[in-house]
C-alpha positions in Angstrom: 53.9 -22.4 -23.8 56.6 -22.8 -21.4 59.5 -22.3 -23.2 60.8 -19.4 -21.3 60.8 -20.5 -18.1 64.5 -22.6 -17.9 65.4 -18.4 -18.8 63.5 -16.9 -15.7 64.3 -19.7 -13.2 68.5 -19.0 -14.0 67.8 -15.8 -13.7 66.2 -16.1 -10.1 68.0 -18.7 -9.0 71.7 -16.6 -9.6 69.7 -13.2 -7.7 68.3 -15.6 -4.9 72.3 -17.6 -4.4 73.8 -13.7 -4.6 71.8 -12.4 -1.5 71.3 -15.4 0.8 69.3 -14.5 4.2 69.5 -17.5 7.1 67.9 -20.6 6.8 64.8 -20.7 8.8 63.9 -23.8 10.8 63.3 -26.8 8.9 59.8 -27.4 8.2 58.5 -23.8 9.0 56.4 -22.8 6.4 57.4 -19.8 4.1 54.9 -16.6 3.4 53.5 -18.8 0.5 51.4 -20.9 3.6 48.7 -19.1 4.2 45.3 -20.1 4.8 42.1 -20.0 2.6 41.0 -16.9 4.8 44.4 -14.9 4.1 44.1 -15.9 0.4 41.0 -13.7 0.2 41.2 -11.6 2.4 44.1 -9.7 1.1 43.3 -10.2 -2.6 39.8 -8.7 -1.6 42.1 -5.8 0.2 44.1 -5.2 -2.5 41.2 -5.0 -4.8 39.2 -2.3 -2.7 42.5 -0.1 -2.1 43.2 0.8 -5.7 40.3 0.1 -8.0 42.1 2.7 -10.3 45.4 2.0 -9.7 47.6 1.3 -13.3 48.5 -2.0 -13.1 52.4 -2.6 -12.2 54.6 -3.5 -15.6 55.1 -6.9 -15.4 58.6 -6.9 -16.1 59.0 -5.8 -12.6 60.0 -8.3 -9.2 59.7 -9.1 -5.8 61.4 -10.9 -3.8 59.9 -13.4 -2.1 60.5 -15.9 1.0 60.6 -19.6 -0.1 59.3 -22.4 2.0 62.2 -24.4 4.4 64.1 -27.2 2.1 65.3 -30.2 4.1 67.9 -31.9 2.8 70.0 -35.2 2.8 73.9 -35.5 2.4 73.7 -32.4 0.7 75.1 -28.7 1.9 72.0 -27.1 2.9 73.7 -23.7 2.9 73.5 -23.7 -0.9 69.9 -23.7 -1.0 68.4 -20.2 -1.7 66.0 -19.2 1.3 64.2 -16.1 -1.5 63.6 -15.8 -4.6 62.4 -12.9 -6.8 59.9 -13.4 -9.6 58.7 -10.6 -12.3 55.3 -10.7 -12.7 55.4 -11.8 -16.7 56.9 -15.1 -14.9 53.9 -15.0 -12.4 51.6 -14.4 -14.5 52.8 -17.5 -17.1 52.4 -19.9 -14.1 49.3 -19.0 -13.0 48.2 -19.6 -16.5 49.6 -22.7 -17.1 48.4 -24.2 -13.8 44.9 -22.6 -14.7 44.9 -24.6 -17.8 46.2 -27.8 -16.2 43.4 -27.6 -13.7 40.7 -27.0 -16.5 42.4 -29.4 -18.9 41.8 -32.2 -16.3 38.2 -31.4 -15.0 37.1 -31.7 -18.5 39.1 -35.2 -18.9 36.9 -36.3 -15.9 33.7 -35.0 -17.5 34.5 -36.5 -20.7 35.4 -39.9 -18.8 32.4 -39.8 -16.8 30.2 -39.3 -20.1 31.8 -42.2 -21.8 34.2 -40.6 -24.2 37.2 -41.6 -22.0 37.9 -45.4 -21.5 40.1 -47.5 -19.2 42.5 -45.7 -16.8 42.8 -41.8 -15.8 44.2 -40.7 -13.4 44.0 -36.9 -12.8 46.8 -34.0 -11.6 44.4 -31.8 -9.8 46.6 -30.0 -6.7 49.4 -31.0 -8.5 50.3 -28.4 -10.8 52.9 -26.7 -9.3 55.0 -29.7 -9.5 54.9 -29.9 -13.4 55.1 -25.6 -13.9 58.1 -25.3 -11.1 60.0 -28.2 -12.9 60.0 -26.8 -16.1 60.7 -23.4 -14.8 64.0 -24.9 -14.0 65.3 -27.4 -16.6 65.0 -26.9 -20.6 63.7 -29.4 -23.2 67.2 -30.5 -23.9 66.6 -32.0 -20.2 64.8 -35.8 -20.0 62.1 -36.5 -18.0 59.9 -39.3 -17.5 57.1 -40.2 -15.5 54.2 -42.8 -14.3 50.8 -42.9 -15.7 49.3 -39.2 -13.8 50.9 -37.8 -16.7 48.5 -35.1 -18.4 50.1 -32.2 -17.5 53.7 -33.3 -17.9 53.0 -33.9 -21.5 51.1 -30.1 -21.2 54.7 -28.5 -19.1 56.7 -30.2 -22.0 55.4 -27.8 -24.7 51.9 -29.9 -26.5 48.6 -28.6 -26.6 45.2 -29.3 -25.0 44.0 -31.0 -27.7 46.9 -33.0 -28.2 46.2 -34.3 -25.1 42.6 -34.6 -24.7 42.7 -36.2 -28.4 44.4 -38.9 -27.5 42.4 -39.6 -23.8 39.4 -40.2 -26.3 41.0 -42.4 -28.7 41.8 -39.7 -31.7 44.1 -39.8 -34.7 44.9 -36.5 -33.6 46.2 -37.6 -30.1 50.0 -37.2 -28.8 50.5 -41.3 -29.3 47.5 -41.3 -32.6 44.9 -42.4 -30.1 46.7 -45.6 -29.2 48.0 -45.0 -26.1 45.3 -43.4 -23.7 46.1 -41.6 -20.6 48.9 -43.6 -19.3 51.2 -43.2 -22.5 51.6 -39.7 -23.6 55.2 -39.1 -24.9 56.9 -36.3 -26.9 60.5 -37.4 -27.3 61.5 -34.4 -29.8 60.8 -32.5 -26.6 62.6 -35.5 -24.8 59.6 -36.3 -22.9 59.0 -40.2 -22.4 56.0 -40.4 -21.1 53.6 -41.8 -19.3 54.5 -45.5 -17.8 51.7 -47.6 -17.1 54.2 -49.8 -14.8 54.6 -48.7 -11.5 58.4 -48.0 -10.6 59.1 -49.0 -14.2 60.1 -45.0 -14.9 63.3 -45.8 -12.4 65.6 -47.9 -14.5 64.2 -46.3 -17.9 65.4 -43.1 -16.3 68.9 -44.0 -15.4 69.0 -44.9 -18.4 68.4 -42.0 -20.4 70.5 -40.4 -17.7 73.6 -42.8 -19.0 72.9 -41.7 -22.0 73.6 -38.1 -21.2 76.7 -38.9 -19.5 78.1 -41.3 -22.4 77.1 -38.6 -24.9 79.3 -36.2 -23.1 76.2 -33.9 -22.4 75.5 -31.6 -19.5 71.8 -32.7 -19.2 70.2 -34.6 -16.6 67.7 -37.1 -16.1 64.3 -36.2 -14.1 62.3 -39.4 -13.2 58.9 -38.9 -12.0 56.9 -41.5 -9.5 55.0 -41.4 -6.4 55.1 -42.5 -2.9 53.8 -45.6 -4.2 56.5 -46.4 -6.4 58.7 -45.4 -3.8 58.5 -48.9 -2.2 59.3 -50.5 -5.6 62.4 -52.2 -5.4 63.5 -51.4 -9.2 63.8 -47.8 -7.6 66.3 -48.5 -5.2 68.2 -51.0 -7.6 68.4 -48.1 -10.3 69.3 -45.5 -7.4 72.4 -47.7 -6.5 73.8 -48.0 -10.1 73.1 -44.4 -10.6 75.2 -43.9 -7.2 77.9 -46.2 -8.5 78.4 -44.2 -12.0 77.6 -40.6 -10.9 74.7 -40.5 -13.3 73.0 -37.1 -13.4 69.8 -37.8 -12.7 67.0 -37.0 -10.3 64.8 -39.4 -8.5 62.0 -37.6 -8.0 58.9 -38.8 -5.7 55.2 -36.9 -5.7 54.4 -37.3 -2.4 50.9 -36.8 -2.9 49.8 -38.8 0.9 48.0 -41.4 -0.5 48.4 -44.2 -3.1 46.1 -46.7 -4.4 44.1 -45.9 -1.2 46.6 -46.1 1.0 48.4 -43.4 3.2 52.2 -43.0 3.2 51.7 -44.1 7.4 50.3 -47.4 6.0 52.2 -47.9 3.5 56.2 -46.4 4.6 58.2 -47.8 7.9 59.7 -43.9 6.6 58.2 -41.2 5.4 61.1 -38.6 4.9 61.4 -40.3 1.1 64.2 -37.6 0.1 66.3 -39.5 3.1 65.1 -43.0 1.2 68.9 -42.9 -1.2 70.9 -43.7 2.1 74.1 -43.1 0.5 72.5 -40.3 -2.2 72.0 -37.1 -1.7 68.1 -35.8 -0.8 66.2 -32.7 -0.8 62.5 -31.9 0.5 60.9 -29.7 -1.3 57.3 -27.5 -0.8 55.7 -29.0 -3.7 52.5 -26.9 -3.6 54.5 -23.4 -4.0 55.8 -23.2 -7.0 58.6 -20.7 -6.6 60.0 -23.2 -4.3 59.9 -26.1 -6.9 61.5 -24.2 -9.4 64.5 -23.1 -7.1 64.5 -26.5 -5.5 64.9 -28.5 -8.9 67.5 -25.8 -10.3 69.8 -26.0 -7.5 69.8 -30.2 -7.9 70.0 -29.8 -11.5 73.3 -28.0 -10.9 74.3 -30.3 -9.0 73.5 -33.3 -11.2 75.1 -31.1 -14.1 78.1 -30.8 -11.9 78.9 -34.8 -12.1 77.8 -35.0 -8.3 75.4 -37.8 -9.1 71.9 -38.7 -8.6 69.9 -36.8 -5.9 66.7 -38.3 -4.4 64.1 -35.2 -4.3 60.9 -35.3 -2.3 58.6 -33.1 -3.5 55.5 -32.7 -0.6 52.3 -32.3 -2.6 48.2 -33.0 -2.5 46.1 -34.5 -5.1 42.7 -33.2 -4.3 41.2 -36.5 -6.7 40.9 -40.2 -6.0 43.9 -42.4 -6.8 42.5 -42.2 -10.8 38.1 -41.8 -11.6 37.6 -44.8 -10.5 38.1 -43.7 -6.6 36.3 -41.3 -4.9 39.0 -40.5 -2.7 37.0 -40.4 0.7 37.4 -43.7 1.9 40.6 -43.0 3.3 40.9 -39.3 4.3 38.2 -36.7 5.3 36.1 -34.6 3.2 37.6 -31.5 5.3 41.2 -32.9 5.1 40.8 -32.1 0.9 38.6 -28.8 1.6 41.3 -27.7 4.2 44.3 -28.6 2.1 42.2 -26.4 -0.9 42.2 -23.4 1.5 45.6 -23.3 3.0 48.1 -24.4 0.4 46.5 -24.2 -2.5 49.3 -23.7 -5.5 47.0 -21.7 -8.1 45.3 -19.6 -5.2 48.7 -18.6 -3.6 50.3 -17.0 -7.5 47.1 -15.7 -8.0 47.6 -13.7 -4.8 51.3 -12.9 -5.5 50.1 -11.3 -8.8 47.5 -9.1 -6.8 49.8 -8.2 -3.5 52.5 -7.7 -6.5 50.2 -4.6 -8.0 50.4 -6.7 -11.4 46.5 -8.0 -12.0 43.1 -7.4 -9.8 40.8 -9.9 -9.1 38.3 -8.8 -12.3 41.6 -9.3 -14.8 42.5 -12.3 -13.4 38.8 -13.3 -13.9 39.1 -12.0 -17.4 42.4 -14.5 -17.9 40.1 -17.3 -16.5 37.4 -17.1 -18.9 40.0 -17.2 -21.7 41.1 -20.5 -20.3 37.8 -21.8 -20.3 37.2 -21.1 -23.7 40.6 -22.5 -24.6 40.0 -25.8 -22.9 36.8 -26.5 -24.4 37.4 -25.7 -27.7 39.5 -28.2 -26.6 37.1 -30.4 -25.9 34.6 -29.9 -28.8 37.9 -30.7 -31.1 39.0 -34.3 -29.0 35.2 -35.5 -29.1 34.8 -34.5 -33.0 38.3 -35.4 -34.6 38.7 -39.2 -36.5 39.2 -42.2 -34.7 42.9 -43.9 -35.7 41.8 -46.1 -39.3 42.0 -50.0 -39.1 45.5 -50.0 -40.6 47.4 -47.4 -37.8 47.6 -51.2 -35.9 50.1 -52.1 -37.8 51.8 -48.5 -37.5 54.4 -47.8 -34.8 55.1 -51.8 -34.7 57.2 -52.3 -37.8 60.9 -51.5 -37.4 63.3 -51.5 -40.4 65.2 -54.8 -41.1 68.7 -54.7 -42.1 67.7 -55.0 -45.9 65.3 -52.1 -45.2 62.4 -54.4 -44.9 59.9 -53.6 -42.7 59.7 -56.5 -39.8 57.5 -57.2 -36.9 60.0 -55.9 -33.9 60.7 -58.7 -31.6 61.3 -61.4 -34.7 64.4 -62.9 -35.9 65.5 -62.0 -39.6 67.3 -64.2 -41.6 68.6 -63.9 -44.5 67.4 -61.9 -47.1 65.4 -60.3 -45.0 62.9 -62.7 -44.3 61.1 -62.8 -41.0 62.2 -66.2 -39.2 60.9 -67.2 -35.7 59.9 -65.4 -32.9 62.7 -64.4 -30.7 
């Protein structure tokens, strides 16, 4: 599904670093932030002008101005202030955030009619965070992440019902219905998942980030938490050893406001987390445009790549759900401070309008592309709520690890010899 986009976001980050424009004040918001009204309005515009107007071949760009990055011991210069974007790369984002959206509405239905159990937490607002990441790093790259992981393990190349399959306990689930919503992985695509421990993604990161640098590889590390996490001391004990060695990794925090019910204010004696490494380098990025993500992540890739070491990357985004089902989300912030974050900044609203200023869709064949989701997603569903539950025996599978006499052996044992298991270790 997204297998193209480390392709388009070289190509737009090398025509965005050959014609860079001045930086425009830190924290002014690009064209992308435009309210609900605008949104609308000029989709609606567009619409009336040229009801018979060819659509625009999609190979075709624009350029477009990106949202102000802030950044921390790092040359801001370097950063690209535009971007261009062909509207076959537009039109793959807004598809893939689409689906991400519908995908996790329907894990919320399913969860709230019983089919889901325990934990689930949802990626609603979000999306542009997963799409723009992948748009700037290949599957050769790591990532890793906490438990709001559904549309990671989508970004990283599965399928709906991969996912759903294994939010409803199925043999046909990314982990075989054994995991559940906190532990999606797919390491051929050298994705790790979905941590259920808070912070825990740190150190597990740095280390897949030594293991790129050991190997004598140029890929890099991406380690996923939230503002949350951010407080966690094992993320500032992995940030210093990945400081120390040069590892090429990025910390990266979802600033999403809120965690467990608590707002970053509450919560942070700072809030400017990509200023949190001290002696690392930071960068803020717009997290709910996704043309800025995908620039954003590619230029500290590079740098990673580079053997610069770790950079600490804030990525300012909005989950529009509760902490996970559980939460209603409005016992900490306003109904209008979600309904007003849905009209302004929305990330699937403002590439829907890019494709429409752009001349590449209309409002009907975007509809058109949104009632194929729909069907896609709950075919989805039908499939996750119909396919076998995992057999008795599949506990024992996963657990058993090869002994040295090719036994298998109950990991975490002793082995002596002859391959016998011995005591517990």
């Amino acid at each position: 599904m997204l297998s193209a986009f480390a392709r388009h976001a070289a190509t737009g980050a090398r025509q965005a670093a050959a014609t860079p424009r001045a930086m425009s004040v830190a924290g002014t918001p690009g064209l992308m932030s435009v309210t609900g009204m605008r949104f609308k309005s000029r989709m609606a515009a567009a619409e009336e002008a040229k009801p018979d107007t060819p659509l625009r071949p999609l190979e075709e760009t624009e350029t477009y101005d990106l949202p102000a990055f802030k950044t921390h011991r790092m040359d801001l210069g370097g950063l690209p202030t535009s971007t261009t974007a062909s509207g076959a790369q537009l039109q793959e984002y807004f598809e893939s955030m689409y689906r991400m959206r519908r995908m996790e509405t329907k894990a919320d239905e399913l969860y709230m009619t019983g089919h889901v159990r325990g934990f689930c937490h949802l990626y609603n607002g979000q999306e542009a965070v997963a799409v723009g990441v992948e748009a700037a790093v290949s599957y050769e790259d790591y990532l890793i992440t906490a438990y709001r992981n559904h549309c990671q393990q989508l970004a990283r190349g599965d399928t709906v019902e991969a996912v759903l399959s294994e939010l409803t306990g199925r043999v046909t689930g990314c982990s075989g219905g054994k995991g559940g919503s906190m532990h999606l992985y797919k390491p051929e695509n050298r994705y790790f998942g979905g941590n259920g421990i808070v912070g825990a993604q740190g150190p597990l990161g740095t280390g897949l980030a030594f293991a790129a640098k050991y190997q004598g590889t140029k890929n890099v590390a991406i380690s996923m938490f939230g503002d949350g996490a951010a407080n966690q001391g094992q993320i500032f004990e992995a940030l210093n050893m990945a400081q120390l060695w040069r590892l090429p990794i990025m910390f990266m925090c979802e600033n999403n406001r809120y965690g467990m019910g608590t707002s970053t204010a509450r919560a942070a004696a700072s809030g400017d987390f990509y200023t949190r490494g001290d002696y690392a380098a930071g960068l803020y990025i717009d997290g709910m445009n996704v043309l800025a993500v995908r620039e954003g992540i590619a230029y500290a890739a590079e740098r990673c790549r580079s053997g610069e070491g770790p950079v600490y990357v804030e990525v300012d985004t909005y989950r529009y759900k509760g902490h996970s089902i559980s939460d209603q989300g409005t016992g900490y912030r306003t109904t209008d401070e979600v309904q007003s974050m849905k009209a302004s900044r929305d990330p699937i609203d403002q590439v829907k309008t890019m494709l429409v200023d752009g001349g590449w869709a209309t409002l009907q064949s975007l509809k058109g592309v949104e009632r194929s989701l729909r069907k896609e997603v709950d075919a989805a569903v039908k499939f996750a709520t119909e396919a076998p539950q995992p057999p008795p025996e599949h506990l024992w599978k996963d657990v058993l690890s090869p002994s040295a006499s090719g036994e298998s052996v109950v990991r975490g044992t002793l082995v002596t010899k002859g391959g016998k298991v011995g005591t517990p270790l």
